[in-house]
C-alpha positions as CSV (number, residue, x, y, z in Angstrom):
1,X,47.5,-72.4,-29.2
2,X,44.7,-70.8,-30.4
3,X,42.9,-72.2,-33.6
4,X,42.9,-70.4,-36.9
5,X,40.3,-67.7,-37.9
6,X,39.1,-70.5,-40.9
7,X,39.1,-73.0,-38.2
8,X,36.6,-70.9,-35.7
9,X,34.4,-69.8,-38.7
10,X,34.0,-73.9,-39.6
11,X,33.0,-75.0,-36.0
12,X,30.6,-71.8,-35.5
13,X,29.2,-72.7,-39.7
14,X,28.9,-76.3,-38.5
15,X,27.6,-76.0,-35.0
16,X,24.8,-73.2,-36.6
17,X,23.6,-76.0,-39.4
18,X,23.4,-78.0,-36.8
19,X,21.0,-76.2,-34.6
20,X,19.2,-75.2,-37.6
21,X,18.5,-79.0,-38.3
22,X,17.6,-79.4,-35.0
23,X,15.3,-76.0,-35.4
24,X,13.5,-78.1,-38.4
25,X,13.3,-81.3,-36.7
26,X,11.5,-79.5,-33.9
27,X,8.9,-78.0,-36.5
28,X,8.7,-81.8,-38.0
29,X,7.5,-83.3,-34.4
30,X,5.3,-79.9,-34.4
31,X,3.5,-80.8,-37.6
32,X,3.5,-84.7,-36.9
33,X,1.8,-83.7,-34.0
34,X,-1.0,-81.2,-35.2
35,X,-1.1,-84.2,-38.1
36,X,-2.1,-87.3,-35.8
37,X,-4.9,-84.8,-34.1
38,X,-7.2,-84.6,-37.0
39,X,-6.0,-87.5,-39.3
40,X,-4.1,-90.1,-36.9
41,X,-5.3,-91.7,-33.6
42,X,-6.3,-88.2,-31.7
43,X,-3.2,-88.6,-29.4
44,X,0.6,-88.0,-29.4
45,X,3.3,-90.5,-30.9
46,X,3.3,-93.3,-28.6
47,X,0.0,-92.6,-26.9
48,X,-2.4,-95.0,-28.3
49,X,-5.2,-95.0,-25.4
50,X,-5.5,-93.1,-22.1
51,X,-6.5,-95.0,-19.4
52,X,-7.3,-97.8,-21.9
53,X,-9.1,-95.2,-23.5
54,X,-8.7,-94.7,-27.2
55,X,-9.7,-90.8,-28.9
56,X,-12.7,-92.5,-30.7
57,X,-13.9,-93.8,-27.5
58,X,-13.5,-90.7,-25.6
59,X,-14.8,-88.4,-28.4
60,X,-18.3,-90.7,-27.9
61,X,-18.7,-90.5,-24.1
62,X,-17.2,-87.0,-23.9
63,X,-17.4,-85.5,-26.9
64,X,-16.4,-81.6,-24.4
65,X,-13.3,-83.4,-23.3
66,X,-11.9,-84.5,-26.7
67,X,-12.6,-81.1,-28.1
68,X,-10.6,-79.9,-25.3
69,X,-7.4,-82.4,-25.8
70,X,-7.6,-81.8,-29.6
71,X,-7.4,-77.7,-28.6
72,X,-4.5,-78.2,-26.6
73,X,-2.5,-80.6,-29.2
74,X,-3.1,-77.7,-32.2
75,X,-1.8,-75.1,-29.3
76,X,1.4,-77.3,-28.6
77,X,1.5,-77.7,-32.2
78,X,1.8,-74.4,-32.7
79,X,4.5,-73.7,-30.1
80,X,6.7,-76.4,-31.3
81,X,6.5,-75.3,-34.8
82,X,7.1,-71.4,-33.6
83,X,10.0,-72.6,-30.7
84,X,11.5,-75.0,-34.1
85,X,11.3,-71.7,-36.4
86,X,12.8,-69.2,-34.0
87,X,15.5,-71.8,-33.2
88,X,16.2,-72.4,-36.9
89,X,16.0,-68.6,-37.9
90,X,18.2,-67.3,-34.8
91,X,21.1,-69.7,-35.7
92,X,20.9,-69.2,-39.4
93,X,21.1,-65.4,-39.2
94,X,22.6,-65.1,-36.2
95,X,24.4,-67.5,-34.8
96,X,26.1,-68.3,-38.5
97,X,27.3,-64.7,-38.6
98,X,29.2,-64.5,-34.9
99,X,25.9,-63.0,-33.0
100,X,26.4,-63.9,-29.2
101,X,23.1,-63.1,-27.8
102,X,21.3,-64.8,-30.7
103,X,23.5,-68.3,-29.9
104,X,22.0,-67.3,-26.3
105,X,18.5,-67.0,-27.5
106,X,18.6,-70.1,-29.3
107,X,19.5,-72.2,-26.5
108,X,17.2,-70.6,-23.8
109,X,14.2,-70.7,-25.8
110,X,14.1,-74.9,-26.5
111,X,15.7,-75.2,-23.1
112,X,13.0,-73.4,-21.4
113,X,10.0,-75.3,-23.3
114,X,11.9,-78.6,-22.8
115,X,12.6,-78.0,-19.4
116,X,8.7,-77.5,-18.9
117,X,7.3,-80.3,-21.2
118,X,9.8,-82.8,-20.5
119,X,9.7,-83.9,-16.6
120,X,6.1,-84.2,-17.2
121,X,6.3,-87.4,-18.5
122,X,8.3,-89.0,-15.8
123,X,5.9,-88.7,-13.4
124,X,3.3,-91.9,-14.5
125,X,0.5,-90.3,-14.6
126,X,0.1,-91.4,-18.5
127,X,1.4,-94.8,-20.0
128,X,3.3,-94.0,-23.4
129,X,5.9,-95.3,-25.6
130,X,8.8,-93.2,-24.7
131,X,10.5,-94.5,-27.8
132,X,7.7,-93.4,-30.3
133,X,6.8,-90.7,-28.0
134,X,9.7,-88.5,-26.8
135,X,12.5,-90.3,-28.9
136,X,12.2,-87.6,-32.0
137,X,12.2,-84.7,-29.4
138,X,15.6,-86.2,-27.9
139,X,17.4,-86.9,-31.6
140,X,16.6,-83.1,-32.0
141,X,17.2,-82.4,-28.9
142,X,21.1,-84.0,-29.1
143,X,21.5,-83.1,-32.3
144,X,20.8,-79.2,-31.1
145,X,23.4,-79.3,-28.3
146,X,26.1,-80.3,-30.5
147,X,25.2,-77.8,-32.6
148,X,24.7,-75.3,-29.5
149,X,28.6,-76.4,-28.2
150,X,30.6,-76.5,-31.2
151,X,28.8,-72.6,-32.4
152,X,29.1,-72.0,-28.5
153,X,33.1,-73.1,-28.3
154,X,33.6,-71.3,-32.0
155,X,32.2,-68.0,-30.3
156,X,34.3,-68.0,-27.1
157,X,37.4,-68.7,-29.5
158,X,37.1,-65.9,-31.6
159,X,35.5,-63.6,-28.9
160,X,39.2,-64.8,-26.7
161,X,41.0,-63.6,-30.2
162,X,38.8,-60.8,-30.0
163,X,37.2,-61.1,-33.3
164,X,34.4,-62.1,-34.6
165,X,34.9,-65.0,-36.9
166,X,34.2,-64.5,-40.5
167,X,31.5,-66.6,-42.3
């Protein structure tokens, strides 16, 4: 029995909002991060030294290298705030209004990044508070794959009913 046309439209509105939270929260972590590299300790959430270490430290003995880490921090910032808005702006317009290969987009393009920045840290080559450090990403993270399945199960529904669902 398939569910009503109201029904499909409420999961795929949901599921959107969802991801679109998730898209914001991504952005959040971005700007907390670009934050803590000029005005908090020089390092990520959860990473309060490097090799015992601290950014004031490292900035006195190697003032090249800390430049260098504080460049790459503003990039990453950058790409999680652009990956958080793209996310956000593909389920909002897309997404919300029945648009298949924007639901698509929006889960390959966090999926991809994750899928790069996220085995990284399991290796040990850096001690961190997973917690502090990778525990907003995940929230988002689960938060966004909600979001992706319920707009994802909405859009096979009314694609089965062959309709798009109305918003």
């Amino acid at each position: 029995m398939e569910a009503p046309e109201h029904s499909i439209a409420s999961r795929l509105r949901t599921g959107a909002a969802l991801m679109v939270l998730a898209g914001v929260g991504f952005v959040g972590y971005g700007l907390v991060f670009l934050a803590r590299t000029f005005f908090g300790s020089g390092f990520e959430l959860g990473v309060d030294t490097l090799g015992g270490v601290t950014a004031g430290q490292l900035a006195a003995s190697n003032p090249a290298m800390a430049n260098y880490i504080n460049h790459l921090h503003v990039a990453i910032s950058g790409l999680l705030i652009a990956v958080g808005l793209a996310v956000a702006a593909l389920a909002w317009y897309g997404v919300r209004s029945g648009q298949t290969w924007a639901w698509v987009t929006a889960v390959v393009v966090p999926v991809v990044a994750l899928g790069f920045a996220l085995p990284m840290h399991y290796g040990g080559l850096f001690a961190h508070d997973w917690v502090t450090h990778l525990g907003p990403i995940y929230l988002a993270t689960a938060v966004f794959l909600v979001g992706a399945v319920l707009s994802g199960l909405a859009l096979r529904r009314a694609a089965a009913a062959g309709s798009r669902p109305a918003t």
